[in-house]
N, C-alpha and C positions, 0 to 999 in steps of 0.2 A: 426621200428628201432631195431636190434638186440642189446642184453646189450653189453657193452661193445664196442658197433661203436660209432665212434662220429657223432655227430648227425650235421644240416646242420649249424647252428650257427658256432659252435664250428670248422666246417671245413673251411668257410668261413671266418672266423678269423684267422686259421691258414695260410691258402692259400693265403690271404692280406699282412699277417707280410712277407711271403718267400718273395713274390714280390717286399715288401718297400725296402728289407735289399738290393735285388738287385739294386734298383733303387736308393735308399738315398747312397750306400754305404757301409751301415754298419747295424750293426742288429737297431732292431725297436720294444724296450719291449712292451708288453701288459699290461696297465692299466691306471686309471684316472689320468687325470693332477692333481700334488700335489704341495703344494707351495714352496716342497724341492726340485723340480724336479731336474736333471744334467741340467745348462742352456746350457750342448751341444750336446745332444741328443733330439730325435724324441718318442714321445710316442704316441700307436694308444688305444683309445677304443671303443668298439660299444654302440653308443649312443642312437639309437631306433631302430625299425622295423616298416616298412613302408609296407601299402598292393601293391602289383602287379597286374595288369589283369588277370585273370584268362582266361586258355583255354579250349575250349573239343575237343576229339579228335575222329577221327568217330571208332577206335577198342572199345575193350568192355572192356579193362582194366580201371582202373582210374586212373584218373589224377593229378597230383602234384598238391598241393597246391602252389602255386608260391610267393616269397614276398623279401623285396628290405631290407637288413641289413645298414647301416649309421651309418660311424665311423667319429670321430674326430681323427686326427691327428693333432699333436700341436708339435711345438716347445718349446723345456726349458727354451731357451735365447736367445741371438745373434748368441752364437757360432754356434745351428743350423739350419741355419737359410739357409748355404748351400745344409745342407742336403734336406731342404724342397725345394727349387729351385729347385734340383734334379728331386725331387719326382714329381714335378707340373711341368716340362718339362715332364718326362716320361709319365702321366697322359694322357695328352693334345696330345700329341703325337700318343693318340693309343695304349700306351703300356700297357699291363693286360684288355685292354678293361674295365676300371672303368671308372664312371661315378665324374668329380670332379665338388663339390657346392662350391662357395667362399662367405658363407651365415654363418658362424664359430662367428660373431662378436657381437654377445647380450649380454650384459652385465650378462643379468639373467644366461645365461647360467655360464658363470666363477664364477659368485657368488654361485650357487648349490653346483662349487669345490670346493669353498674355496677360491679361485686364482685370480689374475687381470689378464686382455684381454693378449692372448699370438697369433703371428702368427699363423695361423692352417688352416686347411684345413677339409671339409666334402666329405667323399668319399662312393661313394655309391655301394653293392655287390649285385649280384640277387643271391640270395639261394634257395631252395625250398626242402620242403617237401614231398619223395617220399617213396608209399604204394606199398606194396610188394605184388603181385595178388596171389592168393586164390590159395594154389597147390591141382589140383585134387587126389583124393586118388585112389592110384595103382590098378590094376585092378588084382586079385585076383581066376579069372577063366576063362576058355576059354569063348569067345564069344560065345553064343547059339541064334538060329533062331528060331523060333517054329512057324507056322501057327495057329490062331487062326480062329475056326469053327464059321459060322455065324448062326445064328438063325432064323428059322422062327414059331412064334405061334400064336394062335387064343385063344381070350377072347371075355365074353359078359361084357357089361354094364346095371345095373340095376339098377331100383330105389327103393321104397318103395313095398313092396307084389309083388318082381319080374317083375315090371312094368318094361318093355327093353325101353334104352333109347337112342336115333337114335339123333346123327348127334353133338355129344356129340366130340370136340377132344381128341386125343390119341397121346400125342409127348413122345420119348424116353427120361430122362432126362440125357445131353451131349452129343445125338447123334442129328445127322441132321434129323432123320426120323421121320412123323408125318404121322395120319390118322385122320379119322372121323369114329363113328360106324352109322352102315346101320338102315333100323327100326325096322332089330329087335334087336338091339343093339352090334350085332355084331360086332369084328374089328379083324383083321390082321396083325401082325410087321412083318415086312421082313428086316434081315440082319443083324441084333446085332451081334457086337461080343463077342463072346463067350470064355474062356481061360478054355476047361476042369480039369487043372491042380489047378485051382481056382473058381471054380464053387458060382456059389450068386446067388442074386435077380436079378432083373432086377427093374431098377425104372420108375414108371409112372406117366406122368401130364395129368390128364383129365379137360379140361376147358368145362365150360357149364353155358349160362343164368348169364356169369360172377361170375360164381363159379368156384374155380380151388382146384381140388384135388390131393393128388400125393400117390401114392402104386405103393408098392415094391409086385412082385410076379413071383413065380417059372417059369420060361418058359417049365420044363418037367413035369409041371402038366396036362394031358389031359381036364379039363375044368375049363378054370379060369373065376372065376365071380369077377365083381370088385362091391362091393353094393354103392351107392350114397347114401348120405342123402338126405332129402326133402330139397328145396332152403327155405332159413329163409325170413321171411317178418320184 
């Protein structure tokens, strides 16, 4: 919510009153029943918030928080007692699409105001809570294409005093591409991509005997030895 918007409360209270004044008659101040009330006027306040169902939706934005605002509407006195007829024919009727409770009568509740049981009505609004999706940041240069060069290199595997060690595997780590080395320990990657404008390691998982090791090493190196330690006991 941006500063200075009114937020979903606050609009759904306003958007209540515009509708009473049309449907009672007459305007419809906002605030708690008080024992001085005008006994011939209509006064509305929002009494709680209630949760709603919540939905999702299959886009990728998010979604409103959803939730059901509950006002009282009360009468002052006799004299408006019109105006609320009014307002609960309108109601009933379909008109503003609100929801009317005729459940207004607990004692507890007029006692919180101060006040003895007055006509009234609970009218219920759906409001919700809506989040403003993430604006991508402007794009700043022309689009560029570049082809990235794949790689092919050859390494040994070794153990202890250059012992070659055969059938040891060799997977790219986040590429799909994996080997085994031969006996004499040899292996082969085919296909890495490569970005010359970014040039790095390359990273390696060697598993073996339930040992798994990982090295990072140059692919423009002409002979890469990867040494293993000895498997622990």
């Amino acid at each position: 919510m941006t500063p200075g918007a009114r937020g979903p409360i606050e609009t759904a209270t306003a958007e209540l009153a515009a509708w009473l004044a049309g449907a009672a008659g007459e305007p419809v101040p906002v605030g708690p029943p008080r024992p001085d009330d005008d006994a011939a006027r209509l006064t509305l306040w929002p009494l709680e918030l209630r949760p709603a169902r919540q939905t999702r939706g299959s886009g990728g934005g998010r979604e409103p928080y959803r939730f059901t605002v509950r006002y009282l509407l009360c009468a002052g006195g006799p004299a408006a007692l019109p105006g609320l007829d009014r307002v609960l024919a309108a109601a009933t009727a379909g008109g503003g699409g609100h929801t009317v409770v005729l459940e207004a009568g607990d004692p507890r509740l007029w006692q919180a105001f101060g006040t003895g049981p007055r006509p009234a009505l609970l009218i219920d609004v759906a409001a919700q809570v809506t989040h403003a999706d993430a604006v991508a940041p402007p794009v700043l240069a022309p689009l560029r294409l570049r082809q990235l060069e794949l790689l092919t290199f050859d390494g040994r595997v070794v153990g202890p005093a250059e012992q070659p060690l055969a059938a040891v595997r060799v997977e790219v780590v986040g590429q799909p591409y994996a080997t085994s080395t031969d006996p004499a320990g040899r292996f082969r990657v085919v296909g890495v991509p490569h970005d010359p404008e970014r040039p790095g390691p390359v990273r390696l998982r060697l598993t073996s005997r339930g040992q798994v090791l990982t090295a990072e090493v140059d692919p423009a190196e002409p002979d890469i030895v990867i040494v293993c330690p000895p498997p622990s006991r």
